[in-house]
N, C-alpha and C positions, 0 to 999 in steps of 0.2 A: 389879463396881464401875463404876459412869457416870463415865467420867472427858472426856466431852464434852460442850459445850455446841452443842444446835441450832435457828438461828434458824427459824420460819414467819413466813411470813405474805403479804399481797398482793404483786405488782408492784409494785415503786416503794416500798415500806414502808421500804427502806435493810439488806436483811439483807446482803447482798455487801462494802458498804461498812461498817458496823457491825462486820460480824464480821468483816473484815481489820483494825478500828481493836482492838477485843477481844481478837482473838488475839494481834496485838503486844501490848496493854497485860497478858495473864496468861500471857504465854510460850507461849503454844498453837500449835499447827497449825492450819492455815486450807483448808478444802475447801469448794468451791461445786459441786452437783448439775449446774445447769445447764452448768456447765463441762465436766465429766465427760460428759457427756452429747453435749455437742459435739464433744471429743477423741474417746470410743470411737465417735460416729456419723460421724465425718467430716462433718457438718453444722450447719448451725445449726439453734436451735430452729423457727425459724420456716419454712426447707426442709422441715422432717419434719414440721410440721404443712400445708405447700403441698402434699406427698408425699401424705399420708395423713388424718389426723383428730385432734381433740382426743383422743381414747382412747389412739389409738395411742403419742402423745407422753408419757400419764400411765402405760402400761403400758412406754413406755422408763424412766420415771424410776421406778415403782417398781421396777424389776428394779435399776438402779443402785445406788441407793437399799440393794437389799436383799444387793448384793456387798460394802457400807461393814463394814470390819471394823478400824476404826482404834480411837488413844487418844489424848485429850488434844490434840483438835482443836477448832475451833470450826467447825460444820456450817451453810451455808447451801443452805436447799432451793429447789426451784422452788417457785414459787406452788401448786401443784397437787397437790404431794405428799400433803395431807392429805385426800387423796382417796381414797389407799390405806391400808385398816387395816391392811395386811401392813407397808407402810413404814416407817407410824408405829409401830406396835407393835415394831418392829426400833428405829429411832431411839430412844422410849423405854426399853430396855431399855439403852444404852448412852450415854444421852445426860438430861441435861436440857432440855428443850422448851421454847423463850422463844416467846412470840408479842411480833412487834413490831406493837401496834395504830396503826390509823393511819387518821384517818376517811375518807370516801368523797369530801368534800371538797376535801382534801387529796392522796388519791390522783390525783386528775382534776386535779388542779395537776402534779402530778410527771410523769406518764405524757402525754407528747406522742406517743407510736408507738404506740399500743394497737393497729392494723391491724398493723404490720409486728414489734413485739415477739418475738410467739412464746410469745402465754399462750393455755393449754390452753383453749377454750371452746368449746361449740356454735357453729355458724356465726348462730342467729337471737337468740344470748342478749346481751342486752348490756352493756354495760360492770359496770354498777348488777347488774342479778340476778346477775353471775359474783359481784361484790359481798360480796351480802347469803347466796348460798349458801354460801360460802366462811366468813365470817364465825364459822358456826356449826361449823364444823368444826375453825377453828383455837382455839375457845374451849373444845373439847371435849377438846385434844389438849394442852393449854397446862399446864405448871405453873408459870409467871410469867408474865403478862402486863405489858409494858410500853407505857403512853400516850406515843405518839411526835408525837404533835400538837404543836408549838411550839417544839420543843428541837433541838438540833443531834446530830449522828451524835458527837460524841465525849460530848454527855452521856448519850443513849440507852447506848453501853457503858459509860459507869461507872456507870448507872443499873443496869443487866443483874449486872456486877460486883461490887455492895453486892448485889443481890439474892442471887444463889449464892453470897457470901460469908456469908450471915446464914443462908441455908436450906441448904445440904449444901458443908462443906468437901473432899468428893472429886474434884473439878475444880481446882483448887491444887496 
């Protein structure tokens, strides 16, 4: 039984924020990947990717990722997670999968540290193609998609919250 809900999607999209507003508003547990990932590496994201490579960073967060053996949390991934079909195929089997869409636009508004962040990319791709690749991967993984354009982080959750309330009561 999925008794979690897990956010995707870009940098800056508001999954961390969203889903700490979520998990108070349906009584859930609240886990962030990227936090995880800081805690058992003793670094930050953006050390491990100065350390090493964008791979490196998406082969920490799948393995993290793939030790998640909770319930009745609400899951915030790295941006990059949908990279891994091992991840995701783990996340889906225990979770419902929200993508919080959010245009390229509006991303590039939010994201002021895109250098110093700590988001998984090749070093020559830029902002736009990490983008437009990603895109297609969280549209693939997605069984709710919500338009985050315009709206504020506590309607985005009770947008998400009608959503899994009308499509699968096992998250309640």
């Amino acid at each position: 039984m999925r008794t979690n809900l897990t956010l995707i999607g870009m940098p800056g999209a508001g999954k961390s924020t969203v889903g700490i507003i979520l998990a108070k508003n349906m009584g859930l547990g609240f886990i962030d990947t990227d936090v995880l990932i800081q805690i058992n590496r003793q670094k930050t994201l953006q050390q491990i990717l100065d350390e090493s490579d964008h791979l490196t960073l998406r082969a920490i967060e799948e393995e993290e990722i793939l030790k998640l053996n909770i319930s009745h949390h609400v899951i915030a991934t790295g941006g990059s997670a949908a990279y891994s079909a091992r991840a995701m195929t783990h996340l889906q089997r225990m979770s419902i999968v929200i993508f919080l869409e959010v245009s390229f636009p509006e991303i590039e508004r939010r994201i002021r540290n895109f250098a110093t962040r700590g988001i998984a990319k090749a070093k020559d791709q830029t902002f736009r193609e990490l983008f437009d690749e990603r895109q297609l991967l969280y549209k693939r993984y997605a069984e709710i998609t919500i338009a985050c354009d315009g709206i504020g982080q506590e309607e985005v959750a009770r947008r998400i919250a009608d959503q899994v309330h009308s499509q699968d009561t096992s998250c309640t």
